[in-house]
N, CA, C and O atoms as CSV, one atom per row, in Angstrom:
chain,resi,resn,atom,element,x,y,z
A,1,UNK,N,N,109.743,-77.351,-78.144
A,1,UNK,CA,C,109.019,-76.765,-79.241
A,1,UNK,C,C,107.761,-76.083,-78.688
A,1,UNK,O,O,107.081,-76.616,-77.811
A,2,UNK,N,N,107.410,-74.642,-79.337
A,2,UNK,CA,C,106.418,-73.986,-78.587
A,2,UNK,C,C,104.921,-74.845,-79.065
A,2,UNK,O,O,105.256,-75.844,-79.701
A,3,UNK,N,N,103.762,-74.765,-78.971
A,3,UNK,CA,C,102.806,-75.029,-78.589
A,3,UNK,C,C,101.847,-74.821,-80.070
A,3,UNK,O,O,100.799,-74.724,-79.432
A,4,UNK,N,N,101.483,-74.708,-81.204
A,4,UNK,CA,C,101.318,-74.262,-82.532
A,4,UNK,C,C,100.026,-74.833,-82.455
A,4,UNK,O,O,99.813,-76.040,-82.344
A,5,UNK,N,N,98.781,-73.546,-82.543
A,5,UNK,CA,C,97.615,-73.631,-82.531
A,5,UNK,C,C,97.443,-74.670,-83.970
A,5,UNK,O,O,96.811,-75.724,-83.910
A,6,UNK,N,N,98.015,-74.251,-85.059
A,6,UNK,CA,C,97.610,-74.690,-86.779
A,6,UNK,C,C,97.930,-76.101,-86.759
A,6,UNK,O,O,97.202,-76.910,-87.335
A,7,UNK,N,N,99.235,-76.533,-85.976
A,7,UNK,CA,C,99.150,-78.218,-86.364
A,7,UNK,C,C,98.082,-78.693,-85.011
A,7,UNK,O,O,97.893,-79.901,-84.873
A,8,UNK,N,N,97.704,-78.153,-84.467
A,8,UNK,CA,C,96.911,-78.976,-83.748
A,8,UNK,C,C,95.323,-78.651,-83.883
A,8,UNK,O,O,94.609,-79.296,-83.115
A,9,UNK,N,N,94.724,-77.804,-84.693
A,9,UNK,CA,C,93.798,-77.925,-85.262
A,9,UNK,C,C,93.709,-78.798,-86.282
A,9,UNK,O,O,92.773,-79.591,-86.380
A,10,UNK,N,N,94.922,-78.701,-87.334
A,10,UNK,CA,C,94.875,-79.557,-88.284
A,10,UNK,C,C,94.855,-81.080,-87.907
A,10,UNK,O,O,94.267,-81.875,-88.639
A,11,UNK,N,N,95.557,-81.525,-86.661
A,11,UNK,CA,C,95.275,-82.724,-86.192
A,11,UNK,C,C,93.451,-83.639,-86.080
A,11,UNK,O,O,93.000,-84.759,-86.321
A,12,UNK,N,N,92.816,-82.008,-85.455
A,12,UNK,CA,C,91.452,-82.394,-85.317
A,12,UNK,C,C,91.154,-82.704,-86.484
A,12,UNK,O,O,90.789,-83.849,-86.751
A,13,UNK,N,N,91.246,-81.803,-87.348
A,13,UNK,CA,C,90.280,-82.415,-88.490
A,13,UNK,C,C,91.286,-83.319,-89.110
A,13,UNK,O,O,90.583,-84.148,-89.688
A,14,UNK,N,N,92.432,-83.606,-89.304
A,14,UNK,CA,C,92.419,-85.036,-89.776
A,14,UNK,C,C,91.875,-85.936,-89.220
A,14,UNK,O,O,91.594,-86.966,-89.832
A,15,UNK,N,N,91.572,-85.754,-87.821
A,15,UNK,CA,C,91.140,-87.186,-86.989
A,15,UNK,C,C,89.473,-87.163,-87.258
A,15,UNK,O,O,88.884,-88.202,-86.962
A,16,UNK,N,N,88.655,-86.019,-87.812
A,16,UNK,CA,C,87.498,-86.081,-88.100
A,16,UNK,C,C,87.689,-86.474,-89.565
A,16,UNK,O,O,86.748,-87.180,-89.927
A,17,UNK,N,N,88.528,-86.272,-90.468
A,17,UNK,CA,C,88.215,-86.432,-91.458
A,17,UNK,C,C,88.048,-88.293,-91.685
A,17,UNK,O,O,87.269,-88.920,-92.403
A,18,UNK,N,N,88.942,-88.690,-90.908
A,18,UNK,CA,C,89.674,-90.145,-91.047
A,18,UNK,C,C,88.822,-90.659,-90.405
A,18,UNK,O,O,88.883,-91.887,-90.455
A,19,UNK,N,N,87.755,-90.129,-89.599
A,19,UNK,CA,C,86.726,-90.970,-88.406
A,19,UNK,C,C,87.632,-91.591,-87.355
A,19,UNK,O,O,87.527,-92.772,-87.024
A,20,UNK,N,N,88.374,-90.893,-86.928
A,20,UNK,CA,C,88.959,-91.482,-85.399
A,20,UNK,C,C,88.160,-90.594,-84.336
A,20,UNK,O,O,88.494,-89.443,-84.056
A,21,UNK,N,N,87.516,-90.986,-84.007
A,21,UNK,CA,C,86.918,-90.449,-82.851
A,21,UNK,C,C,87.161,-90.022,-81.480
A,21,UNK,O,O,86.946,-89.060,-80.742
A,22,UNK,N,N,87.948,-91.681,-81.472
A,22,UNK,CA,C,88.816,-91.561,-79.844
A,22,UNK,C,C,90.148,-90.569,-79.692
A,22,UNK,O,O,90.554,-90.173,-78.600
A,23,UNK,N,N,90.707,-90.263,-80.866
A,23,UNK,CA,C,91.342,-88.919,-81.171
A,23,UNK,C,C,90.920,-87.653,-81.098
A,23,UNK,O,O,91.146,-86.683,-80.373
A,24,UNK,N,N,90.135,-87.940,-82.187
A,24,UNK,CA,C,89.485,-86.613,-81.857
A,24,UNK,C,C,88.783,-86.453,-80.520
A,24,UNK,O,O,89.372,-85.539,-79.942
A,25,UNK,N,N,87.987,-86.828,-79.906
A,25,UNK,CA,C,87.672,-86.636,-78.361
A,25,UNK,C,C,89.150,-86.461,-77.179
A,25,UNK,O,O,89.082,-86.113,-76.001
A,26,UNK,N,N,90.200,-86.769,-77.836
A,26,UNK,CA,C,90.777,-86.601,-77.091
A,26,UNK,C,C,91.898,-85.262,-76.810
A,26,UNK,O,O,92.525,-84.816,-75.850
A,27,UNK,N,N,91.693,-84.885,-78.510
A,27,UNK,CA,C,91.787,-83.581,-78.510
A,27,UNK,C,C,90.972,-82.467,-78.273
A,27,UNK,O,O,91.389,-81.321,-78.442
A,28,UNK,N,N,89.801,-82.735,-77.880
A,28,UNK,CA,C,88.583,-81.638,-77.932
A,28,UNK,C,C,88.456,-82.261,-76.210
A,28,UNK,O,O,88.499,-83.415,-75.783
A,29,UNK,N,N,88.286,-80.930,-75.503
A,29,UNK,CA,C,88.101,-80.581,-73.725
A,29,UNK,C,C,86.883,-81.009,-73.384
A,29,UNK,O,O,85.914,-80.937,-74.141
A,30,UNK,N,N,86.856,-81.452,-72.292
A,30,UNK,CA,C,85.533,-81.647,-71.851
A,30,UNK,C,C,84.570,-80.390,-71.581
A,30,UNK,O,O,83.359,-80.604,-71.622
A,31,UNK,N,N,84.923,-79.399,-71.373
A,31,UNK,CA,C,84.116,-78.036,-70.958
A,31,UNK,C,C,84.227,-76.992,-72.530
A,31,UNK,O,O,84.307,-75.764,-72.524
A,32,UNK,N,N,84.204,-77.814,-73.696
A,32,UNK,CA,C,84.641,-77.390,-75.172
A,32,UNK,C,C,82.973,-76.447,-75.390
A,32,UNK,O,O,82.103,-76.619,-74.537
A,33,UNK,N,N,82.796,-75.793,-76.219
A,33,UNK,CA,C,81.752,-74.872,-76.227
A,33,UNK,C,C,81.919,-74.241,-77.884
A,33,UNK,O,O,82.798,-73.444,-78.212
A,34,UNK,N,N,81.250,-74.596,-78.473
A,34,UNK,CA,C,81.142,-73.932,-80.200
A,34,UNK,C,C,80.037,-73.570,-80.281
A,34,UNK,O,O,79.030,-74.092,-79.803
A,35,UNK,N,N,80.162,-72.434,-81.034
A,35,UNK,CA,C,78.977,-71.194,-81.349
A,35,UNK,C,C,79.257,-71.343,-82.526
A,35,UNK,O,O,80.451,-71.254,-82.811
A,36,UNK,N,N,77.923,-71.721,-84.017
A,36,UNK,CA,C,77.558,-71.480,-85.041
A,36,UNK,C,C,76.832,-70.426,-85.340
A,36,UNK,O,O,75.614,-70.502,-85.174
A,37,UNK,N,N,77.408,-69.249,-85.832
A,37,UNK,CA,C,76.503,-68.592,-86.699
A,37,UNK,C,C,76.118,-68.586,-88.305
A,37,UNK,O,O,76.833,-68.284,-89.260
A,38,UNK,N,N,74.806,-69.004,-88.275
A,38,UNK,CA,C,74.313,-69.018,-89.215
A,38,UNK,C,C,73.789,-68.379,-90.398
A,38,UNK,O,O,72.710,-67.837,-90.160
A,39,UNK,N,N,74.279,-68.222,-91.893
A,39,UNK,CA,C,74.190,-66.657,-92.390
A,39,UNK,C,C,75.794,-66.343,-93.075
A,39,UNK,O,O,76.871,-66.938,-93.109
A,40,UNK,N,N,75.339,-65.280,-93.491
A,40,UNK,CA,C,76.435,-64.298,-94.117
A,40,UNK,C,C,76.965,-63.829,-93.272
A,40,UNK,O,O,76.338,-63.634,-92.231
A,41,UNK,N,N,78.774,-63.336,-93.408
A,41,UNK,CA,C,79.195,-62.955,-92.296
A,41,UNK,C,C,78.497,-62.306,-91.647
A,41,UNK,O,O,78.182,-62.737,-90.538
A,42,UNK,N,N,78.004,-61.044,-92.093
A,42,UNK,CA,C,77.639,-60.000,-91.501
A,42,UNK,C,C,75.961,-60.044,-91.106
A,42,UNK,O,O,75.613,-58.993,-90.567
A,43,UNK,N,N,74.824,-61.077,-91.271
A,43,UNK,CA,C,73.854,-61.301,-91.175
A,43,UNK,C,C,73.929,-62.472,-90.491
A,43,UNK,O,O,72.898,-63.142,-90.555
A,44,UNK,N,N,74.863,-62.954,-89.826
A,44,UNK,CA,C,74.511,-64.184,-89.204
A,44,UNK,C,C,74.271,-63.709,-87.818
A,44,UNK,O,O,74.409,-62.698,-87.130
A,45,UNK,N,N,73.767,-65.150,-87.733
A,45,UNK,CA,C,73.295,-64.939,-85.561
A,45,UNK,C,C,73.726,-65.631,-85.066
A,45,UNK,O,O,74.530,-66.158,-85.835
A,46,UNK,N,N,73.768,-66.236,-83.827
A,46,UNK,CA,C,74.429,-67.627,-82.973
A,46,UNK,C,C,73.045,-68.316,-83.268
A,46,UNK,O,O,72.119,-67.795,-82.645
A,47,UNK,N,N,72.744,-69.224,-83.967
A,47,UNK,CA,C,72.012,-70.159,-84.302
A,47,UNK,C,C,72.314,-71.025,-83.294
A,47,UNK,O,O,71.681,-71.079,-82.240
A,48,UNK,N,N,73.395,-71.807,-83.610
A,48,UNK,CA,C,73.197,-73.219,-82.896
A,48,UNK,C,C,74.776,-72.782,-81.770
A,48,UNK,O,O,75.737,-72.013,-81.786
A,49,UNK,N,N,74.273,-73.705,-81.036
A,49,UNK,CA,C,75.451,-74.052,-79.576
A,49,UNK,C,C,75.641,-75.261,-79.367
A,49,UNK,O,O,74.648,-75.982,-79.274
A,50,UNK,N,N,77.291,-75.974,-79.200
A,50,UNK,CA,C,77.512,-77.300,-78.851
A,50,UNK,C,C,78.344,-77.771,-77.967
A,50,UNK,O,O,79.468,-77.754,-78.468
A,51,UNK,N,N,78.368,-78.250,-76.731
A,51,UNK,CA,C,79.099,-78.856,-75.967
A,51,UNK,C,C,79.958,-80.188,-76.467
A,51,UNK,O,O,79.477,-80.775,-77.436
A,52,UNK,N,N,80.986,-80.635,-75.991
A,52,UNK,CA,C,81.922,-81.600,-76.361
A,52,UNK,C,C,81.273,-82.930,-76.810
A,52,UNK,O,O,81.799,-83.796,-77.509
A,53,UNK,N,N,79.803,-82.928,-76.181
A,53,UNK,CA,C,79.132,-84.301,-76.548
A,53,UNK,C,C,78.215,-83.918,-77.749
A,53,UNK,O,O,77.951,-84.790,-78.577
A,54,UNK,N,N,77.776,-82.811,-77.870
A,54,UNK,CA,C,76.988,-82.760,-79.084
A,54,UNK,C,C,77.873,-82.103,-80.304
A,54,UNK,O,O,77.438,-82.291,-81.440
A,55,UNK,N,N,79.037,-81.375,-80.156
A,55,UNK,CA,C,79.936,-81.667,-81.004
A,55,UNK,C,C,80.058,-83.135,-81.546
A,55,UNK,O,O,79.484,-83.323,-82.618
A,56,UNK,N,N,80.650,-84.112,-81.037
A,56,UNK,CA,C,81.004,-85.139,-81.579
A,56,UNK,C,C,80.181,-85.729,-82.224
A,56,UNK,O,O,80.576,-86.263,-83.260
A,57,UNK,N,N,78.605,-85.856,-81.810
A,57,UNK,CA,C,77.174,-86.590,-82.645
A,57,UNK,C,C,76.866,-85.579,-83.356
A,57,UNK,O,O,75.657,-85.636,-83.581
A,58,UNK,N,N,77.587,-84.190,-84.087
A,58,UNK,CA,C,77.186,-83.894,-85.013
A,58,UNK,C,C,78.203,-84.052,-86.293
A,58,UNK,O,O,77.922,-84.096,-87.490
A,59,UNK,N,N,79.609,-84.131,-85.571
A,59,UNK,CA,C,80.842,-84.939,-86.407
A,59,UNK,C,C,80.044,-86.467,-87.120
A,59,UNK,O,O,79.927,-86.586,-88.340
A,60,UNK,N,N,79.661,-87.305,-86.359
A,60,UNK,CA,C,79.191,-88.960,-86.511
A,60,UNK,C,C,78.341,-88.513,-87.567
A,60,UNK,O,O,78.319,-89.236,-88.563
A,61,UNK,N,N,77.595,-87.422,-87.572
A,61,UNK,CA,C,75.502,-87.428,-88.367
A,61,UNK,C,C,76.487,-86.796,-89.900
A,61,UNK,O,O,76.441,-87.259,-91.040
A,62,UNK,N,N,77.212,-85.768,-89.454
A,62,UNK,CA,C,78.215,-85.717,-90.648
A,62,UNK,C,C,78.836,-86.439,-91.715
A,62,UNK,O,O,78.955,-86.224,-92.921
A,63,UNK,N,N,79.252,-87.481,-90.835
A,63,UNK,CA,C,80.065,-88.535,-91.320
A,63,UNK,C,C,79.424,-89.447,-92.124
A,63,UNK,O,O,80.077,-89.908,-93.060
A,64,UNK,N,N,78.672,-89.686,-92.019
A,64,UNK,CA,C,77.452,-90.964,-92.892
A,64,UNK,C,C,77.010,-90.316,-94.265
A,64,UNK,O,O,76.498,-90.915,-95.211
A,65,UNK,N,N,77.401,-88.573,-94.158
A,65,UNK,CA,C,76.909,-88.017,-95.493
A,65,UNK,C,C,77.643,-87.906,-96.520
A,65,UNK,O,O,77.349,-87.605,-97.677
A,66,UNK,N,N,79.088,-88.288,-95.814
A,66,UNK,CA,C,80.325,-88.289,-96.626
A,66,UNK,C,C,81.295,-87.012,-97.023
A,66,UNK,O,O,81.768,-86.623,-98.091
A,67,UNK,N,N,81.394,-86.374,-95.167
A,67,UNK,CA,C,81.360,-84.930,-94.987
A,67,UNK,C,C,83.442,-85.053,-94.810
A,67,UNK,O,O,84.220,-85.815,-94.237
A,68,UNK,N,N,83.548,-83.957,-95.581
A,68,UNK,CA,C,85.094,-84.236,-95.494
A,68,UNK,C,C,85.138,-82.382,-95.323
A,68,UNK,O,O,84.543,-81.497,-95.939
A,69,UNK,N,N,86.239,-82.347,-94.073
A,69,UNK,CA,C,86.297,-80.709,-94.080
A,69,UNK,C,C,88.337,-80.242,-94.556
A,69,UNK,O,O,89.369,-80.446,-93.916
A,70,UNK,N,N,88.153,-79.752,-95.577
A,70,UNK,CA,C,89.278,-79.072,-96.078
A,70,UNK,C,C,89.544,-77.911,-95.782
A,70,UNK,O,O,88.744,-77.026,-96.086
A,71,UNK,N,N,90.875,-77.580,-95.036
A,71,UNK,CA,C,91.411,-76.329,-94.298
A,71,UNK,C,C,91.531,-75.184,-95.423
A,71,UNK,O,O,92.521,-75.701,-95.941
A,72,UNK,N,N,91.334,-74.143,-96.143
A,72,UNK,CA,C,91.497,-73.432,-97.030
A,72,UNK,C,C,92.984,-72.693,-97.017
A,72,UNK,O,O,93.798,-72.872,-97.923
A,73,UNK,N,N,93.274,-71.696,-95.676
A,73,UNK,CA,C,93.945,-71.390,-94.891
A,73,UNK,C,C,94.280,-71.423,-93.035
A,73,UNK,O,O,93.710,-71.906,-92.057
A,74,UNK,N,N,94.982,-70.968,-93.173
A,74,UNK,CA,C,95.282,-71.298,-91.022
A,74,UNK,C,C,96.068,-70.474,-91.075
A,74,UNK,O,O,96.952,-70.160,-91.872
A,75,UNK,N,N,95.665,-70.076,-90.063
A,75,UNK,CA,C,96.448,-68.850,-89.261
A,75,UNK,C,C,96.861,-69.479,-87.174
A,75,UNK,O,O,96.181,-70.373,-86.670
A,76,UNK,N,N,97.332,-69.189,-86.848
A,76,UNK,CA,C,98.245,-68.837,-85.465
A,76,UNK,C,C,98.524,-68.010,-84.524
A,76,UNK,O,O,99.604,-67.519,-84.853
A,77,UNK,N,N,98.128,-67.473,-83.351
A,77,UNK,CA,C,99.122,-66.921,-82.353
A,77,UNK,C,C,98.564,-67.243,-81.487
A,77,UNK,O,O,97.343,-67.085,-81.452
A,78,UNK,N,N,99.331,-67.884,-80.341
A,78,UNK,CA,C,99.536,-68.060,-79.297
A,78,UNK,C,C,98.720,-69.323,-78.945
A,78,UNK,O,O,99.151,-70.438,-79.240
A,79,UNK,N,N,97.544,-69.147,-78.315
A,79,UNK,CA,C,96.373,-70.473,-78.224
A,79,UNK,C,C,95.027,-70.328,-78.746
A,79,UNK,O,O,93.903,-70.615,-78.335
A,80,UNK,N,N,95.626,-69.659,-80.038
A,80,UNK,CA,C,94.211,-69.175,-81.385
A,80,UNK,C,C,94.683,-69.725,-82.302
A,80,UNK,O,O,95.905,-69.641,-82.426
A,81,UNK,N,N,93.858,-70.545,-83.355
A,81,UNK,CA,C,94.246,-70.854,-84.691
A,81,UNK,C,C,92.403,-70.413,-85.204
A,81,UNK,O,O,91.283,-70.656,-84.754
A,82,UNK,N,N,92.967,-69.676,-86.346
A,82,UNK,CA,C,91.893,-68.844,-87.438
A,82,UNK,C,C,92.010,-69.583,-88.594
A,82,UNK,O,O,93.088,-69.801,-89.148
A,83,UNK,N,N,90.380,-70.182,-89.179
A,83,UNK,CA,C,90.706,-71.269,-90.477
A,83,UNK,C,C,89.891,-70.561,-91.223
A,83,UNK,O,O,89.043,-69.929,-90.594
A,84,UNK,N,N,89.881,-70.464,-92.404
A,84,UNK,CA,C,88.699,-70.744,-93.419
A,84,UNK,C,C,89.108,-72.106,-94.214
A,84,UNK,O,O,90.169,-72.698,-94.412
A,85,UNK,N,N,87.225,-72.389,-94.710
A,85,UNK,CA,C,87.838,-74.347,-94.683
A,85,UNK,C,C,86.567,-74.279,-95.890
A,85,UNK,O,O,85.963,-73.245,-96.177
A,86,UNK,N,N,86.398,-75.230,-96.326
A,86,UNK,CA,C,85.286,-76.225,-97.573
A,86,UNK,C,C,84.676,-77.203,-96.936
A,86,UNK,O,O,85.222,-77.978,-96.151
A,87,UNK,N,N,83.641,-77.199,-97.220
A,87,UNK,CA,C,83.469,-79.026,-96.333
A,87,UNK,C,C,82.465,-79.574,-97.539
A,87,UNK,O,O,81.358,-79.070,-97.732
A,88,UNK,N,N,82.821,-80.312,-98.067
A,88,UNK,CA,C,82.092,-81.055,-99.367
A,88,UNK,C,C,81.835,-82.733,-98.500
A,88,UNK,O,O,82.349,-83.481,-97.668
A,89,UNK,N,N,80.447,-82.569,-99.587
A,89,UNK,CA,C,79.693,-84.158,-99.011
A,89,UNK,C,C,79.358,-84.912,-100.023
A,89,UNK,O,O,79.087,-84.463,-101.137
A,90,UNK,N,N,79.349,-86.323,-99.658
A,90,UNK,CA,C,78.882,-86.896,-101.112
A,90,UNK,C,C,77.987,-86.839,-102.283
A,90,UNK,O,O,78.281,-87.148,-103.438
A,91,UNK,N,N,76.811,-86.386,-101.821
A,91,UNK,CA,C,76.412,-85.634,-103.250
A,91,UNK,C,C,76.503,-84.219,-103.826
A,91,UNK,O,O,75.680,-83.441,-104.308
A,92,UNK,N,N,77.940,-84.179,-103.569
A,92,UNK,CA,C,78.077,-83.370,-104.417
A,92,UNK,C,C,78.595,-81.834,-104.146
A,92,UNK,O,O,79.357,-81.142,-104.822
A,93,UNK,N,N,77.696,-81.455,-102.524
A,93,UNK,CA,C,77.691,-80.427,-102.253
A,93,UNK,C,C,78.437,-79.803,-101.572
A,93,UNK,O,O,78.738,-80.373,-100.523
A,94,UNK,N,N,78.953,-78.668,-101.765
A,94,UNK,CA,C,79.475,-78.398,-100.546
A,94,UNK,C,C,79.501,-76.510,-100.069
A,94,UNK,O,O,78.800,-75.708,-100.686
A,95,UNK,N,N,80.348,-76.118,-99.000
A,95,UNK,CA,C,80.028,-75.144,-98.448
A,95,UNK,C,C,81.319,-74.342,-98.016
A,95,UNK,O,O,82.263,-75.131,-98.047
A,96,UNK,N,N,81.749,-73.029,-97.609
A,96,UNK,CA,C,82.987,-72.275,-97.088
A,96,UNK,C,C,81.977,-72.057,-95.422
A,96,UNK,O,O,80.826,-72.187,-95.005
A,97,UNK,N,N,82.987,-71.762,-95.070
A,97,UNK,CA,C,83.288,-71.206,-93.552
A,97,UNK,C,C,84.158,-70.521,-92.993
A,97,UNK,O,O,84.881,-69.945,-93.806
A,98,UNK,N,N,84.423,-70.317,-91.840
A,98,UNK,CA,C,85.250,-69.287,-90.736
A,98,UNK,C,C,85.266,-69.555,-89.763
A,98,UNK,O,O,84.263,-69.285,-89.103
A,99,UNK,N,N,86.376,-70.221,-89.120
A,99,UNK,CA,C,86.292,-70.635,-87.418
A,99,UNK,C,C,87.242,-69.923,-86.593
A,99,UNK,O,O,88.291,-69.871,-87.235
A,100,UNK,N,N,87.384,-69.294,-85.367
A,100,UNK,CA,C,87.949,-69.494,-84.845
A,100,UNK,C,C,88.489,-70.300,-83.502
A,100,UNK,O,O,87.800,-70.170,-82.489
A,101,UNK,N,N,89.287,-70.854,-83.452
A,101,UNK,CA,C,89.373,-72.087,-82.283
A,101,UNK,C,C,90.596,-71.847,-81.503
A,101,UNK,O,O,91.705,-71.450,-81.859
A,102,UNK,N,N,89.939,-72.320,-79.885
A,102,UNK,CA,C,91.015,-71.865,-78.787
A,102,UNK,C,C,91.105,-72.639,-78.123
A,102,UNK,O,O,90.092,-73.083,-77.581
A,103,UNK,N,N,92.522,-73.228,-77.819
A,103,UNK,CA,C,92.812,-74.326,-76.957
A,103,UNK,C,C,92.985,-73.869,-75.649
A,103,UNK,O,O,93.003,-72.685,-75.312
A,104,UNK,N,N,93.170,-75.284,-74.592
A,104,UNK,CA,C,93.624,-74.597,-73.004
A,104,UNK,C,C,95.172,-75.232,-72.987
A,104,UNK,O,O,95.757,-75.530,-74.028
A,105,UNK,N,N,95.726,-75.391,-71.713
A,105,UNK,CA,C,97.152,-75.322,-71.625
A,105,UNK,C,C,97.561,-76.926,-71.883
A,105,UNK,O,O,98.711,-77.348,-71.763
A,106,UNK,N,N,96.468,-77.698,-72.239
A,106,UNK,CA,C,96.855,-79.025,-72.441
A,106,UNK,C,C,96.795,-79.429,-73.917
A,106,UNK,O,O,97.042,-80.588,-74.249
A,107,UNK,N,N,96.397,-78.269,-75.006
A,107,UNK,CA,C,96.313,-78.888,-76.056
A,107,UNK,C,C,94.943,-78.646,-76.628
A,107,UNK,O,O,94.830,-78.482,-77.842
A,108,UNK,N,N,93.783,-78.609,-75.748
A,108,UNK,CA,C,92.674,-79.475,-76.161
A,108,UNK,C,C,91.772,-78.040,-77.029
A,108,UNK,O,O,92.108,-76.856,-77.066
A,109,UNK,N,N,90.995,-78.474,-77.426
A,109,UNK,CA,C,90.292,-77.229,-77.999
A,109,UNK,C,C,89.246,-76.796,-76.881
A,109,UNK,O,O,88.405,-77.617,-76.516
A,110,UNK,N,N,89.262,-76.286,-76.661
A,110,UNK,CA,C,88.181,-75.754,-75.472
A,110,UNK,C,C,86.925,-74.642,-75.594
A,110,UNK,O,O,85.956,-74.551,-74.840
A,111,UNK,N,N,87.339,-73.562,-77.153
A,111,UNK,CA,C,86.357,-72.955,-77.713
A,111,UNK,C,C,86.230,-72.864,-79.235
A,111,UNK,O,O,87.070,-73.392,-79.963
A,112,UNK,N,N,85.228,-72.226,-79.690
A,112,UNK,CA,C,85.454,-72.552,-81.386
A,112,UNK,C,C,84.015,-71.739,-81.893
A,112,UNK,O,O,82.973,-72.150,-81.383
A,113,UNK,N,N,83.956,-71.021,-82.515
A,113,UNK,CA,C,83.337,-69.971,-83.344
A,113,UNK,C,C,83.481,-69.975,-84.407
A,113,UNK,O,O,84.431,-69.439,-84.978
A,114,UNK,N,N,82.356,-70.725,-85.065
A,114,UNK,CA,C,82.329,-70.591,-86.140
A,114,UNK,C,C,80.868,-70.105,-87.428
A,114,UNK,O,O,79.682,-70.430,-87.374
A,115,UNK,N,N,81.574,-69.268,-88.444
A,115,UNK,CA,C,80.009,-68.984,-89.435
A,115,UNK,C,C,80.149,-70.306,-90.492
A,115,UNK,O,O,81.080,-71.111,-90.497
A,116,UNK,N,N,79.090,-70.304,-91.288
A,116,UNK,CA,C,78.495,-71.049,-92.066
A,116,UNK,C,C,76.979,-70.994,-92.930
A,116,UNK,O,O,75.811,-71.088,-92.553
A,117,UNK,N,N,77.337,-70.884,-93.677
A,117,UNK,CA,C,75.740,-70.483,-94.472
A,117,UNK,C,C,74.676,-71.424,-94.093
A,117,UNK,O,O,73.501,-71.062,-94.032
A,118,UNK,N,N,75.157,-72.928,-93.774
A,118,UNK,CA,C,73.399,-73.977,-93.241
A,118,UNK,C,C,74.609,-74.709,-92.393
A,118,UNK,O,O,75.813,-74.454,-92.411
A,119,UNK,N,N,73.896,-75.688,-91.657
A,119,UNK,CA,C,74.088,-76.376,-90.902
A,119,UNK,C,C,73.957,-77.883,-91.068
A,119,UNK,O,O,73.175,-78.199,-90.171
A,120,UNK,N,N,74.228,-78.754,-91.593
A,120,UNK,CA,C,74.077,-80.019,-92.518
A,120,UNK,C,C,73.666,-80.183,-91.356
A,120,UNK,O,O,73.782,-79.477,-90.355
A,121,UNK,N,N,73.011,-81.474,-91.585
A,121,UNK,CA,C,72.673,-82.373,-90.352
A,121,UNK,C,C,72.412,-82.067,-88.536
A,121,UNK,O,O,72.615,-82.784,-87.557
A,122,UNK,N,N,72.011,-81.017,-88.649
A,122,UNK,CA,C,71.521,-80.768,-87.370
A,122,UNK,C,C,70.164,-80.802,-87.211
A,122,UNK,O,O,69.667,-80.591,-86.105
């Protein structure tokens, strides 16, 4: 079976949604690198930058707020999967986005670009 960027993004965030950690770290690369821009599509900037370790302690600071991220759509080709997603928190709030995420030849996510109007918990 070929290699399908969409179920294996969707893996991540079930394993973030569910708080498995040791999953999720084990799907996300050690040399992993995400760029947030912050803003409207077209007015955003690279605000924030995260390596595989500050990825995950911003998943955890997430998690305590009662941060659940819902895939909207997914898209596919090759070792790209393209999401737009929701991420609602317990009081109440929540937010849209745009990622795109790129794995290496083992699976793992290794890059990820994504916008967002704020940045919860950073």
């Amino acid at each position: 079976m070929a290699f399908d960027p969409v179920i294996q993004w969707a893996r991540i965030v079930a394993a973030m949604n569910e708080r498995d950690w040791a999953t999720c770290e084990a799907l996300v690369a050690d040399d992993f690198n995400f760029v947030v821009f912050l803003g409207d599509l077209y007015g955003a900037i690279p605000t924030v930058q995260f390596d595989k370790v500050g990825f995950m302690r911003h998943g955890r600071s997430l998690a305590k707020r009662g941060w659940q991220h819902r895939s909207k759509s997914m898209a596919g080709l090759g070792d790209t999967a393209v999401t737009t997603a929701e991420e609602t928190f317990d009081d109440g709030s929540s937010q849209l986005e745009y990622a795109v995420v790129r794995f290496n030849d083992q699976g793992q996510a290794v890059q990820m670009y994504a916008t967002s109007p704020a940045l919860p918990g950073a």
